[in-house]
TIMISE-853815 format. One record per residue (C-alpha): chain; x negated, y, z negated. Coordinates in nm, 2 decimals, always signed. Each point is the difference from the previous one (the first is absolute). Layout:
BEGIN
SITE/marti/px/py/pz
SITE/A/X/Y/Z
...
! end
This chain:
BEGIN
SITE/marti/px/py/pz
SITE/A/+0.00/+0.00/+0.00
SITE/A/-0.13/+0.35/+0.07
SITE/A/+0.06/+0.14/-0.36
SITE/A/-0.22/-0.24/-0.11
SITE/A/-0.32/+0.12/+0.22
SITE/A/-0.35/+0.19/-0.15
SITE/A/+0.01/+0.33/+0.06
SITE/A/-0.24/+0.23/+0.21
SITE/A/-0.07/+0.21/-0.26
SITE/A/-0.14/-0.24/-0.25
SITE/A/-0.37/+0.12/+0.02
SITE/A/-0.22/-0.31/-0.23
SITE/A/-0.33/+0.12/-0.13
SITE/A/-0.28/-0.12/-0.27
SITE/A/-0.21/+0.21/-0.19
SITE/A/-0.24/-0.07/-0.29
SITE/A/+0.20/-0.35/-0.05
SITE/A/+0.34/+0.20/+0.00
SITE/A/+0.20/-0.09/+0.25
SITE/A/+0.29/+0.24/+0.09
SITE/A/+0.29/-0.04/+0.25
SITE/A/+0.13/+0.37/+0.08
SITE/A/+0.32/+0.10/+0.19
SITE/A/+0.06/+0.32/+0.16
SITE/A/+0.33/-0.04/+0.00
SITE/A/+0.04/+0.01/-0.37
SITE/A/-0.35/+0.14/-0.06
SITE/A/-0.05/-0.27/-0.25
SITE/A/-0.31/-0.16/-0.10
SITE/A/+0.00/-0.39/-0.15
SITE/A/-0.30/-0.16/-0.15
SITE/A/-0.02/-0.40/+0.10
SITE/A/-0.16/-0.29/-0.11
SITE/A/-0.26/-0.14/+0.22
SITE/A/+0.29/-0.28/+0.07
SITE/A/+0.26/+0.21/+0.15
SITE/A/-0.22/+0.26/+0.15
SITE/A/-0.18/-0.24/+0.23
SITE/A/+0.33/-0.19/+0.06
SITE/A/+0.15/+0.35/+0.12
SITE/A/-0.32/+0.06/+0.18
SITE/A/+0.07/-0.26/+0.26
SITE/A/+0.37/+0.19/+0.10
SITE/A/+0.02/+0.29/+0.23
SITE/A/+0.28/+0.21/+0.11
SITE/A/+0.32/-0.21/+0.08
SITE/A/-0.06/-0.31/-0.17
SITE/A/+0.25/-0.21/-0.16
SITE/A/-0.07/+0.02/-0.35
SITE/A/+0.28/-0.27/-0.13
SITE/A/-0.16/-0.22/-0.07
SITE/A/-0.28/+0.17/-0.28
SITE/A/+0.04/-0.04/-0.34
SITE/A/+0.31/+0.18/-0.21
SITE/A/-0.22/+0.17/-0.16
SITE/A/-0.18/+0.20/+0.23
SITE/A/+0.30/+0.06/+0.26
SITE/A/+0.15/+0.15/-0.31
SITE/A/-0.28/+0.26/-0.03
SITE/A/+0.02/+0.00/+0.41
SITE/A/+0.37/+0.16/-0.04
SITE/A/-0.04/+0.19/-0.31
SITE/A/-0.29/+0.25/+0.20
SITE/A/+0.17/-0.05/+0.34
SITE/A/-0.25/-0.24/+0.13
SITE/A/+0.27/-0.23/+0.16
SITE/A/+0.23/+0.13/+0.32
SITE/A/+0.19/-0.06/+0.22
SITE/A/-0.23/+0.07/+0.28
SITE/A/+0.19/+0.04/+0.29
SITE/A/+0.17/+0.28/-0.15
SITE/A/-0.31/+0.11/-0.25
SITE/A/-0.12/+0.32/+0.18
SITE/A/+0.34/+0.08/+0.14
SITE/A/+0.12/+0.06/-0.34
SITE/A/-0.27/+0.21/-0.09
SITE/A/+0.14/+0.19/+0.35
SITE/A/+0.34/+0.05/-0.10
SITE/A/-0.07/+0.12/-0.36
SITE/A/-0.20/+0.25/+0.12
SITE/A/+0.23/+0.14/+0.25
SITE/A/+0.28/-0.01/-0.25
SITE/A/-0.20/+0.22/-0.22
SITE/A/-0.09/+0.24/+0.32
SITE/A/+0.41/+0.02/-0.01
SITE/A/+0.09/+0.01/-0.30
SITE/A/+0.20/+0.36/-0.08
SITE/A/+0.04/-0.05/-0.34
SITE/A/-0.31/+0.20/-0.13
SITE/A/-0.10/+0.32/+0.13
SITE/A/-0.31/+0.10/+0.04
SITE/A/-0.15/+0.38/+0.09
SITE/A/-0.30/+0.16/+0.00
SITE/A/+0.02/+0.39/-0.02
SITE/A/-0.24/+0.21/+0.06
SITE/A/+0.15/+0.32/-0.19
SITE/A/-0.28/+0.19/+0.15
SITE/A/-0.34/-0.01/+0.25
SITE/A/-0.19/+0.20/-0.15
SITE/A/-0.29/-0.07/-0.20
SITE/A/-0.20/+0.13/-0.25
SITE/A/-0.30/-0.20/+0.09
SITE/A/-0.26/+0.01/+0.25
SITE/A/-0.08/-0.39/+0.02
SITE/A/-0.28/-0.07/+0.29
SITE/A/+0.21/-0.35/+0.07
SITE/A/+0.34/+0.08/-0.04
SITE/A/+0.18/-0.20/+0.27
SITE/A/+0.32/+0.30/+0.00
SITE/A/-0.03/+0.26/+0.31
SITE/A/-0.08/+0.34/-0.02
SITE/A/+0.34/+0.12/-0.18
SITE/A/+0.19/+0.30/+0.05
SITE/A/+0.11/+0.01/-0.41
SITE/A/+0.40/-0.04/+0.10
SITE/A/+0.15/-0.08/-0.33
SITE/A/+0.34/-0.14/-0.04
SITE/A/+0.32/+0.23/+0.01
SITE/A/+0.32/+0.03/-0.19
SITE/A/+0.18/-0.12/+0.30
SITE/A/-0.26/-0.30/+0.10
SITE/A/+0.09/-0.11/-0.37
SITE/A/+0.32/-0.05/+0.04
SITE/A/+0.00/-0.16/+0.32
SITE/A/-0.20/-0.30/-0.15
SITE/A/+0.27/-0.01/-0.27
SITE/A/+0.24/-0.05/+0.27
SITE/A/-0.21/-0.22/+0.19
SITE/A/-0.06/-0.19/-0.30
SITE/A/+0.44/-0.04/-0.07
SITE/A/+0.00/-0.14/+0.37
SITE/A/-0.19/-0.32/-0.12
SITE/A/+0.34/-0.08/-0.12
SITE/A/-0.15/-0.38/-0.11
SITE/A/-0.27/+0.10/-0.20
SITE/A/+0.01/-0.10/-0.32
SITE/A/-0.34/+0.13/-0.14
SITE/A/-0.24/+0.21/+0.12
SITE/A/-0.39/+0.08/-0.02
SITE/A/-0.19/+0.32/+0.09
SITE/A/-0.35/+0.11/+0.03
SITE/A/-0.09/+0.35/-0.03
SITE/A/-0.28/+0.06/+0.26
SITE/A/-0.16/+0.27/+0.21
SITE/A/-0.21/+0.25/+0.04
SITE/A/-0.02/-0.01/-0.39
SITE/A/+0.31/-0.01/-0.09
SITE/A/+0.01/+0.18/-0.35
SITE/A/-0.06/+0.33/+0.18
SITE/A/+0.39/-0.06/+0.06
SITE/A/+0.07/-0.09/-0.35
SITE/A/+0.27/+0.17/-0.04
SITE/A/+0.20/-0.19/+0.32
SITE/A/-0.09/-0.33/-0.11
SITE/A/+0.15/+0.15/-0.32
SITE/A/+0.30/+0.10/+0.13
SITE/A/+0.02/-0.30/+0.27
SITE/A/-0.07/-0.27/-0.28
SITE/A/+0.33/+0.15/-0.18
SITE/A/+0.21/-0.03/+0.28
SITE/A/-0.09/-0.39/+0.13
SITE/A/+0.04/-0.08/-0.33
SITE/A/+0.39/+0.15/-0.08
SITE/A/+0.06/-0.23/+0.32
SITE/A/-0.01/-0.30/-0.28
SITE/A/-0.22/-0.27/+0.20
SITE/A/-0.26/-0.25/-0.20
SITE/A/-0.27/+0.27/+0.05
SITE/A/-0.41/+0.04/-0.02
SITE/A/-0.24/+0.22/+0.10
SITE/A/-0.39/+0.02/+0.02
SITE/A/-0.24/+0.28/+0.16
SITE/A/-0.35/+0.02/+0.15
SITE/A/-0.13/+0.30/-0.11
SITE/A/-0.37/+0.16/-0.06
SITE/A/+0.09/+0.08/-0.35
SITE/A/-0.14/+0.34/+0.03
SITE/A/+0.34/+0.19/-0.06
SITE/A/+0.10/-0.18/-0.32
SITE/A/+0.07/+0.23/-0.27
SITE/A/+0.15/-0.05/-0.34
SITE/A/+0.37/+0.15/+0.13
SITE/A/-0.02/-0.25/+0.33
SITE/A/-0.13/-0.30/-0.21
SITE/A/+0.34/+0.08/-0.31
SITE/A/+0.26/+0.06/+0.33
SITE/A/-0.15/-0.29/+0.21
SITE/A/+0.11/-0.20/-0.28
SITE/A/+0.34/-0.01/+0.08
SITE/A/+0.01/-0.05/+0.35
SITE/A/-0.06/-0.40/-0.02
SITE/A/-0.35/+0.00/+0.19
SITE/A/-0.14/-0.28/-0.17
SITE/A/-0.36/-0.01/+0.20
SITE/A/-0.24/+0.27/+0.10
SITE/A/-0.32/-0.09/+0.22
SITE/A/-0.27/+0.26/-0.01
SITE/A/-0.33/-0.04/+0.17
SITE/A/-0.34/+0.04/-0.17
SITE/A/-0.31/-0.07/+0.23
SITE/A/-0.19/-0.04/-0.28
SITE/A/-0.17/+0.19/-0.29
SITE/A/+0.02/+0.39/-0.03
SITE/A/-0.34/+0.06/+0.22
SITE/A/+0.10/-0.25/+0.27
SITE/A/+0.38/+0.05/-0.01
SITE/A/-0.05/+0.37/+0.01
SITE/A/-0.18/+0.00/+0.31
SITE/A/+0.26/-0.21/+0.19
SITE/A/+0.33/+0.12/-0.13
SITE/A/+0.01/+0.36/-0.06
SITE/A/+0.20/+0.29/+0.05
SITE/A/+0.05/+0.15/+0.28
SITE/A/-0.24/+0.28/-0.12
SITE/A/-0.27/-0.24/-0.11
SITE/A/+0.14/+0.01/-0.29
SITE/A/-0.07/-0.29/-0.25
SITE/A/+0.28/-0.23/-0.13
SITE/A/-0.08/-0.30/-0.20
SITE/A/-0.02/+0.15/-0.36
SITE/A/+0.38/+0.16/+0.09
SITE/A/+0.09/-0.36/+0.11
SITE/A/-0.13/-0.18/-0.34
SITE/A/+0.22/+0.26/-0.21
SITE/A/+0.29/+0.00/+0.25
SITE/A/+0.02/-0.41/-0.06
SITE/A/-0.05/+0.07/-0.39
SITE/A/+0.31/+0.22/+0.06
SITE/A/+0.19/-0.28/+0.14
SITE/A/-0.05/-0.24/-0.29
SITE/A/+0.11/+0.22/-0.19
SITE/A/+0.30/+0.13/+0.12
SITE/A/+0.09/-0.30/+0.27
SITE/A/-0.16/-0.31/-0.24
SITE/A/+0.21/-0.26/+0.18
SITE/A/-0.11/+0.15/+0.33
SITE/A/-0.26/-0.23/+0.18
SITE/A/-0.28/+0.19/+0.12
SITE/A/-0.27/-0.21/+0.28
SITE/A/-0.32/+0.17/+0.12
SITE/A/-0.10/-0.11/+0.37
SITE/A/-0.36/+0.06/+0.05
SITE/A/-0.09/-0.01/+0.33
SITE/A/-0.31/-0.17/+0.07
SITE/A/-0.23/+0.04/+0.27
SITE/A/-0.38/-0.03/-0.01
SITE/A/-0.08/+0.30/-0.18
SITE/A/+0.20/-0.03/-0.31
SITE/A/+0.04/-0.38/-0.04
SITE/A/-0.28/-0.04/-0.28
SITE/A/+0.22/+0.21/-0.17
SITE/A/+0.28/-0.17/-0.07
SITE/A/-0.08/-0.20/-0.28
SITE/A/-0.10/+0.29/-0.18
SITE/A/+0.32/+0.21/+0.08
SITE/A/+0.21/-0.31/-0.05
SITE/A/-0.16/-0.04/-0.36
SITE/A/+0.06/+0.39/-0.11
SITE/A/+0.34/-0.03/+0.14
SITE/A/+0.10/-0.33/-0.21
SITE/A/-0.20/+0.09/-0.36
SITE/A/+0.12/+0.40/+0.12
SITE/A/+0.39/-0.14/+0.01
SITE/A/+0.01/-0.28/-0.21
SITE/A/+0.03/-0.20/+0.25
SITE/A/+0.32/+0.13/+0.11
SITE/A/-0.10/+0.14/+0.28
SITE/A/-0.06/-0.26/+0.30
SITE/A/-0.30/+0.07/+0.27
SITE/A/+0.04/-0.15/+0.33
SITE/A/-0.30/+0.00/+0.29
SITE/A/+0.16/+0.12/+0.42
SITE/A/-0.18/+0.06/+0.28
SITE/A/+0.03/+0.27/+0.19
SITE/A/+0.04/-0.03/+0.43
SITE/A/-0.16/+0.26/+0.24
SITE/A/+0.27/+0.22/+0.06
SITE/A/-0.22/+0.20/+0.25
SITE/A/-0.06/-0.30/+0.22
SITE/A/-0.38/+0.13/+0.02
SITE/A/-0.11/-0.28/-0.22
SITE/A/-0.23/+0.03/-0.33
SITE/A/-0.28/-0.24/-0.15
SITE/A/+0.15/+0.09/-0.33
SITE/A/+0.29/-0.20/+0.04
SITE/A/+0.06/-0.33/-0.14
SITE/A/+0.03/-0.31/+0.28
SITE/A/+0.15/-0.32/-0.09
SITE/A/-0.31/-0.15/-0.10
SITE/A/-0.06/+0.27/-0.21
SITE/A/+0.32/-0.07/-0.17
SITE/A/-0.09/-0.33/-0.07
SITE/A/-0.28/-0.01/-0.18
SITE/A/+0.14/+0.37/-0.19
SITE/A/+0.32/-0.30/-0.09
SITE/A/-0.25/-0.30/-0.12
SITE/A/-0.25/+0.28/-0.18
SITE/A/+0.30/+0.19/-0.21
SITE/A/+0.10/-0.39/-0.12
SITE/A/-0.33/-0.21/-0.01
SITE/A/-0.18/+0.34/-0.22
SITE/A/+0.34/+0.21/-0.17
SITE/A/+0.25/-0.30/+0.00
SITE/A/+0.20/+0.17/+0.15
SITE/A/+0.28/-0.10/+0.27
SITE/A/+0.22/+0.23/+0.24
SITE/A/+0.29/-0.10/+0.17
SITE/A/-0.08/+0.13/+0.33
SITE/A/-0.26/-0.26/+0.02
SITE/A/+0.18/-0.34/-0.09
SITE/A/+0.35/-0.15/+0.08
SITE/A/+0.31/+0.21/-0.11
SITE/A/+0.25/-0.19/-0.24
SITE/A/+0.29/+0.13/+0.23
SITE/A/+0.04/+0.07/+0.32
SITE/A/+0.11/+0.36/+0.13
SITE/A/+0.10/+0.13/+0.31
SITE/A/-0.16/+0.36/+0.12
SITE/A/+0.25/+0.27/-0.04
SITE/A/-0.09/+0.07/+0.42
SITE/A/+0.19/-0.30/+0.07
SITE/A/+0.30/+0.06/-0.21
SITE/A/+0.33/+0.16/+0.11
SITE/A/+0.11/+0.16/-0.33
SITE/A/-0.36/+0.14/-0.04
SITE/A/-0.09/+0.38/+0.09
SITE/A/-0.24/+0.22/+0.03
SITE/A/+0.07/+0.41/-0.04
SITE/A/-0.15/+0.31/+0.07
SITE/A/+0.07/+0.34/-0.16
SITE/A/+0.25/+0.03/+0.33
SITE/A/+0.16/-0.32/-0.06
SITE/A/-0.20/-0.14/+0.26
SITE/A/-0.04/-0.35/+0.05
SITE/A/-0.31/-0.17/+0.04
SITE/A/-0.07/-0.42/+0.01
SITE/A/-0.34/+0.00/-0.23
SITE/A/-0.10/+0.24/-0.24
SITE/A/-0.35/+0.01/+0.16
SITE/A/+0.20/+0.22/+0.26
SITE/A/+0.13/+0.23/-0.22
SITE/A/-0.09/+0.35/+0.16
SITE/A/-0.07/-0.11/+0.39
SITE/A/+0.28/+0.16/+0.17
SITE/A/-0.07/-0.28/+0.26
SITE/A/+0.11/-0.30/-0.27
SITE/A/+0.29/+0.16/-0.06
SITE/A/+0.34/-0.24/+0.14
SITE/A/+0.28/+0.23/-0.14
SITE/A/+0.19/+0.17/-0.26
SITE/A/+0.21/-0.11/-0.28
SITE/A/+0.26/+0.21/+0.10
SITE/A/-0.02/-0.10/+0.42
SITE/A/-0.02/-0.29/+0.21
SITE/A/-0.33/-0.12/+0.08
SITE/A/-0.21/+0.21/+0.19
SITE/A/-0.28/-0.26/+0.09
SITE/A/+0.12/-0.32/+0.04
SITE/A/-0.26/-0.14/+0.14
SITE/A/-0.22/+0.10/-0.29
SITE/A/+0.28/-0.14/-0.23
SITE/A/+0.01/-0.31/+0.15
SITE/A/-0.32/-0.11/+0.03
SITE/A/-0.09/+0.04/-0.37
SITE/A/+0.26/-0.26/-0.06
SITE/A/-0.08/-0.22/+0.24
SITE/A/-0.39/+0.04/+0.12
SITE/A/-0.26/-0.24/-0.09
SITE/A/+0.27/-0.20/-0.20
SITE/A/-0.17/-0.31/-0.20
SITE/A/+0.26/-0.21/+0.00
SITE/A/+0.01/-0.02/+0.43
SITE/A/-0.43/-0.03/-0.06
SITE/A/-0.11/-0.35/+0.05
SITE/A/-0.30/+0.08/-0.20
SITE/A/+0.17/+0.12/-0.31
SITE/A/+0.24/-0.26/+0.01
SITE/A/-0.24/-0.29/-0.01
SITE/A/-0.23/+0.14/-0.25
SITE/A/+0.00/-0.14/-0.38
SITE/A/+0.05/+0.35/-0.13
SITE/A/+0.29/+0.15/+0.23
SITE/A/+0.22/-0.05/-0.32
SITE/A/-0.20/+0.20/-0.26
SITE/A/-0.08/+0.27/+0.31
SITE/A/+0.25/-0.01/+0.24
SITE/A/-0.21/+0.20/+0.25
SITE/A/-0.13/+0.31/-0.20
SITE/A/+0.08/+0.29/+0.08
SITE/A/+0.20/+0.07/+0.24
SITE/A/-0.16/+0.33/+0.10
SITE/A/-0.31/-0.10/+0.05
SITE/A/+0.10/-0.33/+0.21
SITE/A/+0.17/+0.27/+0.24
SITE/A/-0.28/+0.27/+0.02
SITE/A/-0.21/-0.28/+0.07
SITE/A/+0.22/-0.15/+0.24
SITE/A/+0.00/+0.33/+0.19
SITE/A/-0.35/+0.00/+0.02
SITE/A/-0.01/-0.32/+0.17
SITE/A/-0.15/-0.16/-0.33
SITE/A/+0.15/-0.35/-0.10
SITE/A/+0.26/+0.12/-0.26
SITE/A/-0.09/-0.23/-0.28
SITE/A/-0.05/+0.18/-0.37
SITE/A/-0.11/-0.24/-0.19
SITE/A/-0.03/-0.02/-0.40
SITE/A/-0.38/+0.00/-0.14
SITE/A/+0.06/-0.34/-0.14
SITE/A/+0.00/-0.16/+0.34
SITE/A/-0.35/+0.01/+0.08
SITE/A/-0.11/-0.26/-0.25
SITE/A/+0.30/-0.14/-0.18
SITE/A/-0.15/-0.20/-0.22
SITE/A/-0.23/+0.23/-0.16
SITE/A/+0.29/+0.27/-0.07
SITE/A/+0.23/-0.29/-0.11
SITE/A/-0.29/-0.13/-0.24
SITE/A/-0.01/+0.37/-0.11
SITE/A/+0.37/+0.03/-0.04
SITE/A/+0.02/-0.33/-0.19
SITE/A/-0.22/+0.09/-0.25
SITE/A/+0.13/+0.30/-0.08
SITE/A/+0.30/-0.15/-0.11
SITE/A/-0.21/-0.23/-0.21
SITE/A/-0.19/+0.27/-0.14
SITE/A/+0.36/+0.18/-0.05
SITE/A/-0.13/+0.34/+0.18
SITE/A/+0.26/+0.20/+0.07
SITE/A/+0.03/+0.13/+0.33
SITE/A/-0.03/+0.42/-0.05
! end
């Protein structure tokens, strides 16, 4: 019977006399006795397992590791198209403003004109958010420019989408600069439970790479804005991306370390690379190798583990895909990424017209799709990755570049596994 057959995304492993069984389906890992692990050894993908012992096919269903493998990958399709439909929860990204306060040197936005939202674009997306007539709950992310130099709208817009009485959370992205004691007691009460603010390291480094627009120094008004926020916003989280590139990266243990012991550890500090936004290419920047090894150091020497670099415990579908998911201008302008935000060319309507670029529209749902790659759908981890990201598969697509964008933990599996594993073991939390 075909229920009864191994699936393809058993991946069996042995390291330092463990021996492991993982599943991307379930992302679970299972330590084996030599027994079992050499008697699953001999299956592959598709074979009946009936006949092994109760035992082990009852571990085999608890972590997914027996399908029905006719129908095993097709399933995987029609959940994630489901979820691309589903109109139940609502999800915007508003850019309040495009103006920023900052003069980053790799800041992926455009050259912006500084529109900020209007009374009138407010209340369109209030009526644009009642037309979703089956949403049930909603999520927003404050973004921009910086979006805290429009305070006051997300203020005022924050009230409104909430009196419309939908399961409702918010988060921002923000530089942190603008927090004040007044913003950190009122943003208190406008359910934004997450802030992300970037720090590029400490005050001498970050200084020199994220400063105001007047040169301008901005870290020690960062630390006190976030001291602010614990105060006045405790149950807010706050996460610090650090974006690493060759010139800061033996830095981030030590920022990581004042951040935690600065914090309490209530504070979490993430590492992101940054992409050439110029297209003239840098040797600063970090290249999947580089990655890597920055991965296997931050474990093998700090112990410590970040998701971006292992399989996910849950599989999500990117927001570009989505139908119920939105991204605004300060015009109500509709773009399909938020890495477009401010390219007049991106832009494929307006929440208050038809579309104006179809064509646009269209192929951010459709382009480079995973599930129609024959690639992605025979590769181990298609269930924990499902592609990546969609907007790098299609600007690489456009180039004439094969579309794959594929997690860190493919190019050798069974070191990043190992790694994974025994963090668990060693109960390291991921930050």
């Amino acid at each position: 019977m075909a229920e009864n057959r191994f699936s393809r995304f058993n991946h069996l492993f042995s390291r330092e006399n463990v021996n492991l069984i993982y599943n991307s389906l379930s992302n679970a890992f299972v330590a084996l006795d030599k027994e079992s692990f050499d008697l699953l050894s001999k299956l592959h993908a598709g074979d009946d397992t009936s006949t092994l012992p109760e035992d082990i096919k009852g571990m085999l269903l608890k972590i997914k590791g027996i399908a029905d493998d006719e129908f095993e990958v097709d399933k995987i399709k029609y959940v994630t198209r489901s979820t691309r439909f589903d109109d139940s929860h609502l999800a915007l990204t508003i850019n309040p403003t495009l103006a920023c306060n900052f003069a980053c040197p790799y800041c992926f936005e455009y050259d912006h004109n500084g529109k900020t939202m209007t009374t009138e674009t407010e209340d369109r997306i209030v009526d644009f958010v009642k037309s979703h007539s089956e949403a049930k709950s909603m999520r927003i992310t404050w973004f921009g420019g910086e979006p805290l130099i429009a305070f006051d709208r997300i203020e005022s817009l924050s009230k409104k989408l909430l009196s419309l009485g939908l399961e409702y959370d918010a988060g921002i992205i923000s530089n942190g600069y603008l927090v004040n004691e007044d913003v950190a007691k009122r943003i208190s009460h406008l359910h934004i439970t997450s802030m992300q603010i970037t720090l590029d390291g400490l005050k001498e480094r970050h200084d020199s790479r994220r400063c105001l627009k007047n040169g301008g120094a901005t870290f020690d008004r960062i630390i006190s804005s976030m001291k602010l926020l614990r105060e006045f916003a405790p149950d807010m989280r706050i996460g610090i991306r650090v974006n690493i590139d060759h010139e800061n990266d033996q830095e981030f243990i030590t920022l990581y370390k004042f951040i935690t012991e600065e914090f309490d550890g209530k504070v979490s500090v993430f590492p992101a690379f940054t992409g050439d936004s110029t297209e003239k290419g840098t040797c600063n920047l970090y290249n999947r190798n580089d990655r890597i090894k920055f991965a296997i150091k931050m474990f093998n020497e700090h112990g410590l583990v970040f998701d971006s670099f292992y399989p996910q415990s849950f599989r999500m579908e990117c927001a570009i895909r989505k139908r119920a998911t939105y991204v605004i201008g300060p015009e109500g302008e509709l773009y399909g990424c938020w890495n477009d935000v401010g390219n007049p060319s991106r832009v494929y309507g307006n929440i208050s017209e038809d579309l104006t670029n179809e064509s646009l529209f269209i192929s951010y749902k459709t382009k480079a799709d995973p599930l129609e790659d024959p690639n992605c759908l025979k590769c181990l981890l298609f269930p924990a990755c499902n592609g990546g990201c969609p907007y790098e598969r299609i600007k690489r697509l456009e180039r004439g570049d094969p579309p794959a964008d594929c997690p860190l933990i493919k190019d050798n599996i069974d070191n990043h596994l190992w790694n994974h594993y025994l963090c668990r073991q060693k109960s390291i939390p991921n930050p």
